[in-house]
C-alpha positions in Angstrom: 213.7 -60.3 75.9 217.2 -59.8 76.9 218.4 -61.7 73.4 216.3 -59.3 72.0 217.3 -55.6 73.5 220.6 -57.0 72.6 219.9 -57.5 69.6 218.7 -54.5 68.6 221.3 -52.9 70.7 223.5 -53.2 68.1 222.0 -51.2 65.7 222.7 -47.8 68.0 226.0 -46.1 67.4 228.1 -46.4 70.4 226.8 -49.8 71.1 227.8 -51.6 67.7 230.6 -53.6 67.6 232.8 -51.1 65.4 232.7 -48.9 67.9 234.1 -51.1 70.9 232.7 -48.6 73.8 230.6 -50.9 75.4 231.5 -55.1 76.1 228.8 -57.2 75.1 228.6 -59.1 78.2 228.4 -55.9 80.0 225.2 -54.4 77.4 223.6 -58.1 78.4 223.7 -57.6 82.0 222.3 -54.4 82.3 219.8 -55.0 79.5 218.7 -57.9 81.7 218.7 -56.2 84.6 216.7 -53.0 83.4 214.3 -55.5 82.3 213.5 -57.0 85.6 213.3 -53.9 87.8 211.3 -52.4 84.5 208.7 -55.3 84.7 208.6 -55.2 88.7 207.8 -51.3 88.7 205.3 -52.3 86.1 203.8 -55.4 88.3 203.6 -52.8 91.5 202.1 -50.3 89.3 204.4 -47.3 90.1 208.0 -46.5 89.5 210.1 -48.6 91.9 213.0 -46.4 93.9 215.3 -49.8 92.8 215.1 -48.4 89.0 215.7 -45.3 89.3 218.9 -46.4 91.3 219.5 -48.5 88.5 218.9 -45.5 86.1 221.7 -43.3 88.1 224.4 -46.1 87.9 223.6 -46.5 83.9 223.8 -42.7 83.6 226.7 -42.5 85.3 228.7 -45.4 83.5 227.9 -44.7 79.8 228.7 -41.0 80.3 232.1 -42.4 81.1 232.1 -44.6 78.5 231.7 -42.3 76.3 228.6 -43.3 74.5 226.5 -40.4 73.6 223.3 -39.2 75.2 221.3 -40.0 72.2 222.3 -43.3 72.0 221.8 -43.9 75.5 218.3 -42.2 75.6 217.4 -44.5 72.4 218.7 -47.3 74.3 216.7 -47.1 77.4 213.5 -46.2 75.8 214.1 -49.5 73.6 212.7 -51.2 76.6 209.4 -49.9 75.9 209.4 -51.3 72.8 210.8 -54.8 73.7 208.6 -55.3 76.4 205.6 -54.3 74.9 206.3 -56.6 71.8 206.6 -59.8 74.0 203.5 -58.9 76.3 201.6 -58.4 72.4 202.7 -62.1 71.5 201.4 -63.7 74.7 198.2 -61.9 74.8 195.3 -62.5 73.3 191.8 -60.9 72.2 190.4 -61.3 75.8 193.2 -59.2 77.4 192.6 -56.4 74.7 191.0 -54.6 78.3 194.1 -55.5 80.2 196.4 -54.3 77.4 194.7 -50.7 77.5 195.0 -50.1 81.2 198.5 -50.8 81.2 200.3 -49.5 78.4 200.0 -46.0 80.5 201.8 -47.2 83.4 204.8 -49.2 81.6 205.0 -45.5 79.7 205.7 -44.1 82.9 207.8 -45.9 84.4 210.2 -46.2 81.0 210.2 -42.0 81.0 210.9 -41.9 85.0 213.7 -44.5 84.3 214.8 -42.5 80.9 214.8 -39.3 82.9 217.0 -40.5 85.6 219.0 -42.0 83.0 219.3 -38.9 81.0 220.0 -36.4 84.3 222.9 -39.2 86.0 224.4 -38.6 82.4 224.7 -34.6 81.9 225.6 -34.6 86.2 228.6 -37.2 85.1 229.4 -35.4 82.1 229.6 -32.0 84.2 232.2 -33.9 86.6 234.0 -35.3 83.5 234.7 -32.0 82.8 235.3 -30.3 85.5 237.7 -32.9 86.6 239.2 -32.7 83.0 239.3 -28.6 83.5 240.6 -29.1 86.7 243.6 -31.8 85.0 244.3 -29.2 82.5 244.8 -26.1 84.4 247.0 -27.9 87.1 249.1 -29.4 84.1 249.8 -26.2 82.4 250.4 -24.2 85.7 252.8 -27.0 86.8 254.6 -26.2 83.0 254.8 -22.6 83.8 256.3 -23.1 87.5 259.2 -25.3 86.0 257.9 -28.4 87.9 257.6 -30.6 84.6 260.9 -32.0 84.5 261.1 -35.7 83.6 260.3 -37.0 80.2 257.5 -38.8 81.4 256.0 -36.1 82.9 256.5 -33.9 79.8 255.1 -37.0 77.4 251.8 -36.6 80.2 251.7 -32.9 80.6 251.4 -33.3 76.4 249.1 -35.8 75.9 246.9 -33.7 78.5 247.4 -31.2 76.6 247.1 -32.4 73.3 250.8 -30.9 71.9 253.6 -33.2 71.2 256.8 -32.5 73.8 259.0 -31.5 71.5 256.4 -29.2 69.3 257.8 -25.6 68.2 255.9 -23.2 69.9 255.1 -19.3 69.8 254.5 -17.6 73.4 252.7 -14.3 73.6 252.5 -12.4 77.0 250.6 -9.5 78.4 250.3 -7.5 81.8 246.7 -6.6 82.7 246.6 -3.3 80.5 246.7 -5.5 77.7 245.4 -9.3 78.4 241.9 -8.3 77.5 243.7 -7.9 73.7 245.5 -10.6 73.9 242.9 -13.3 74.8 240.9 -11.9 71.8 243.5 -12.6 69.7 243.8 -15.8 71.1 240.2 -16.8 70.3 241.0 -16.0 66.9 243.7 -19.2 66.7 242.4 -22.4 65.3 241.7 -24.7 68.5 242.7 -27.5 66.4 246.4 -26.0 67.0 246.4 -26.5 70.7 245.7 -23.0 72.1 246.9 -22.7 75.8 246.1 -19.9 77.9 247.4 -19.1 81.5 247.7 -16.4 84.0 250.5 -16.2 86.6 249.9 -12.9 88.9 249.4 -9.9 86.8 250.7 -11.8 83.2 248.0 -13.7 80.7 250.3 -16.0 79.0 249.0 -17.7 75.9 251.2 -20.6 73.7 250.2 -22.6 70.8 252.2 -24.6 68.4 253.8 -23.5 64.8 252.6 -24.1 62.0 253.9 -28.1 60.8 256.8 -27.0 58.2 256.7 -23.4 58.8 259.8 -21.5 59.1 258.3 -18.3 58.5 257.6 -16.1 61.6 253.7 -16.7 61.0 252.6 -12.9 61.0 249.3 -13.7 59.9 249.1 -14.7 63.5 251.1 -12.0 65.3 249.9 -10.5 68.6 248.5 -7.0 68.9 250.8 -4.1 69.8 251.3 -3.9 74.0 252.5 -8.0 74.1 255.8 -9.3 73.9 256.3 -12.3 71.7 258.6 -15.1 71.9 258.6 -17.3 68.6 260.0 -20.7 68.3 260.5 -22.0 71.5 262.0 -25.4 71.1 259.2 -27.8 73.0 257.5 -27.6 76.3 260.9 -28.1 78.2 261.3 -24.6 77.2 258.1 -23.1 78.1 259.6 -21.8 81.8 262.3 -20.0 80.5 260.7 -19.1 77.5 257.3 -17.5 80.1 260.3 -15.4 82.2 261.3 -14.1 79.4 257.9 -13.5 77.9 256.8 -11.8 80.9 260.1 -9.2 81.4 259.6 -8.2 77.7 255.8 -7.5 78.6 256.3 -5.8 81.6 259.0 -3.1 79.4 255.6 -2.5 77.4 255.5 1.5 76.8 252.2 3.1 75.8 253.9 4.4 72.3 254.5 0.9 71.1 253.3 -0.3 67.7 253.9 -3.5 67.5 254.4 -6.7 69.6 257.6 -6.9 71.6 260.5 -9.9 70.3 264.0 -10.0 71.8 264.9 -9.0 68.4 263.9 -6.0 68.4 264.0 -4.9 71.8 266.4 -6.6 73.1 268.6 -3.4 74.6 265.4 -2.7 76.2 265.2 -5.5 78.4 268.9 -5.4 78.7 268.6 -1.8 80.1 265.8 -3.3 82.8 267.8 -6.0 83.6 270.8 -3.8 84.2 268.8 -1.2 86.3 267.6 -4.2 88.5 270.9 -4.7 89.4 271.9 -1.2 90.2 273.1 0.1 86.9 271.5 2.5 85.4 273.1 3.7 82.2 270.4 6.5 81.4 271.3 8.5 84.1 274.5 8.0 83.6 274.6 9.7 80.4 272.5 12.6 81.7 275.0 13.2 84.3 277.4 13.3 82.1 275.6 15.8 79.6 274.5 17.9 82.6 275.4 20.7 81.1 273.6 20.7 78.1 270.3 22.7 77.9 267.0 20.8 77.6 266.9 21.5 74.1 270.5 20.5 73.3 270.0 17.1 75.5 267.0 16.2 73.4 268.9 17.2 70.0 271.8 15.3 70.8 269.8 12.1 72.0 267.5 12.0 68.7 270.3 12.6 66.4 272.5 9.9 68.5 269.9 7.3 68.3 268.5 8.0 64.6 272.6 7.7 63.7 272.5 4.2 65.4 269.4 3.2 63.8 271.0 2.9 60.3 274.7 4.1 60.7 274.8 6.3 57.9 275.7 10.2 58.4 273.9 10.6 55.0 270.9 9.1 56.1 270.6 10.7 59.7 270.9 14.6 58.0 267.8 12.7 55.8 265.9 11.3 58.3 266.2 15.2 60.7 265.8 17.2 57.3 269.6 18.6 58.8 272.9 19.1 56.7 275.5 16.7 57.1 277.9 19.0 58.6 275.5 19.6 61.3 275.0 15.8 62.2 278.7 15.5 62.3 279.1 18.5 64.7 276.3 17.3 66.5 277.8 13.6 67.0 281.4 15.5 68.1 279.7 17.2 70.8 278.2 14.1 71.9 281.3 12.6 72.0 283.2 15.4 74.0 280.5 14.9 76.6 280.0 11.3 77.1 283.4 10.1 75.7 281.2 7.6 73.6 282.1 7.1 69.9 279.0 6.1 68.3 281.1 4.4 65.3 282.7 2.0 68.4 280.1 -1.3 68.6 280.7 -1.4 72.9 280.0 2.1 72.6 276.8 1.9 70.4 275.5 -0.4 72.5 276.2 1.4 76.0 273.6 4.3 74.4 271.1 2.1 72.6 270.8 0.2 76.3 270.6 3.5 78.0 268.3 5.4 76.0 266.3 2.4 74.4 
């Protein structure tokens, strides 16, 4: 009978020799073995408590593996079918009786076996993937923290996490006014791209690699307005300072923004945040030294200023405020007699565009 089951065995998917998940020594043992404790439950007449120990171990072990549930179920309830064959070949018209009031009980104890079977499966596969949760999350929060530092441990951390180590990468980040958008958006990327999503305090990070070949800045799959986005980060050695980053542009978030943040085009921002975390604050600088404008003059002197810096063009500031150019030059001069900042000077520029960006 064991010849047989084996036999047949190899007809099931997972248990066929092209797909090398189970050894055929090891599918002969426990096909013998299920046998025996099959035809004692049947020779006591109940379910014996020795099968459906058996059933748990089998459970257990082809859930890990990796043989499917169906196969499995097929292959268990093949026992029925094997022993009931062989008893058909050694009977004869006389046991016909015999035959009748029996069938029920070897149908019984195949399903209690096949349902201990099937439950020691789903209970290992709920482990498999908690444990594999479990591996995942402590992986990506151990790439966040900076603690992944060796090559092996970055070849590991990617083969957990399914991205090659040296992979280009985009990194989106959001503070809690604006994670619940930006997990939306990441359940729109293809998981066949290696989404990763993480949270670290108040911050939803989310990475996933570029596009093979692409040296476009992927728009198609830019983040919602109120993240800041940090394209191109060269591998998963990067992802720290690539997340520190991430985080101080999201954490600059105003409520007027349009678009996602990038150190493109914010970067005087975050140098203004970084400069005020260190005691400098050029804002209030400049409104000391305009003190003595009016509040109408301050906020006319600060739009043209920065609309001037946005293009450099006197012709295209007067445009822009529907003014003459005459008055954009006289309003630039005042700004200069107050601050001593020439918005034509670069270092100057800059001193204003950190202050008032």
């Amino acid at each position: 009978m064991a010849d047989e089951f084996v036999a047949r065995l190899n007809t099931i998917e997972g248990y066929d020799s092209e797909s090398d998940l189970v050894d055929p020594q090891d599918a002969y043992q426990v096909g013998t073995e299920a046998l025996r404790l099959v035809l004692e439950s049947l020779a006591s007449g109940h379910t014996e408590d020795k099968l459906l120990s058996f059933g748990t171990y089998l459970g257990s072990k082809r859930a890990r593996d990796g043989v499917s549930l169906d196969s499995l179920t097929t292959a268990v309830r093949m026992d029925f079918s094997v022993i009931w064959s062989r008893i058909l070949e050694i009977c004869g018209p006389k046991d016909a009786a015999l035959l009748v009031g029996r069938v029920d009980t070897l149908w019984h104890v195949i399903d209690d076996y096949a349902r201990q079977t099937h439950a020691s499966y789903l209970s290992e596969r709920v482990k498999q993937a908690r444990e594999e949760s479990e591996l995942r999350q402590s992986a990506i929060a151990a790439l966040f923290a900076g603690r992944v530092t060796t090559q092996e441990g970055l070849r590991r951390t990617a083969s957990i996490l399914s991205i090659e180590p040296d992979s280009h990468l985009n990194l989106a980040a959001a503070d809690h006014r604006y994670h619940e958008p930006l997990l939306e958006f990441a359940s729109r990327i293809s998981p066949a791209r290696g989404v990763v999503t993480h949270t670290d305090f108040d911050t939803t990070f989310v990475l996933w690699p570029r596009r093979a070949g692409s040296s476009e800045d992927e728009t198609s799959t830019r983040p919602p307005a109120g993240c800041a986005f940090v394209t191109d980060v060269r591998g998963l050695a990067a992802v720290r300072h690539s997340a520190l980053l991430c985080a101080a542009l999201a954490d600059s978030v105003l409520a007027d923004d349009t678009t996602p943040l990038t150190v493109d085009s914010h970067w005087a921002r975050l140098a203004r945040i970084g400069l005020v975390d260190r005691g400098v604050d050029l804002a209030e600088r400049l409104s000391d030294e305009m003190s003595e404008c009016s509040e109408a003059e301050y906020d006319r002197l600060r739009e043209t200023a920065m609309t001037f810096l946005a293009s450099g063009s006197i012709a295209r500031t007067a445009a822009a405020l529907f003014c003459h150019r005459n008055t954009i030059l006289t309003r630039i001069r005042r700004f200069e007699e107050l601050t001593a900042l020439d918005l034509t000077v670069p270092q100057h520029a800059a001193r204003v565009l950190v202050a008032w960006t």
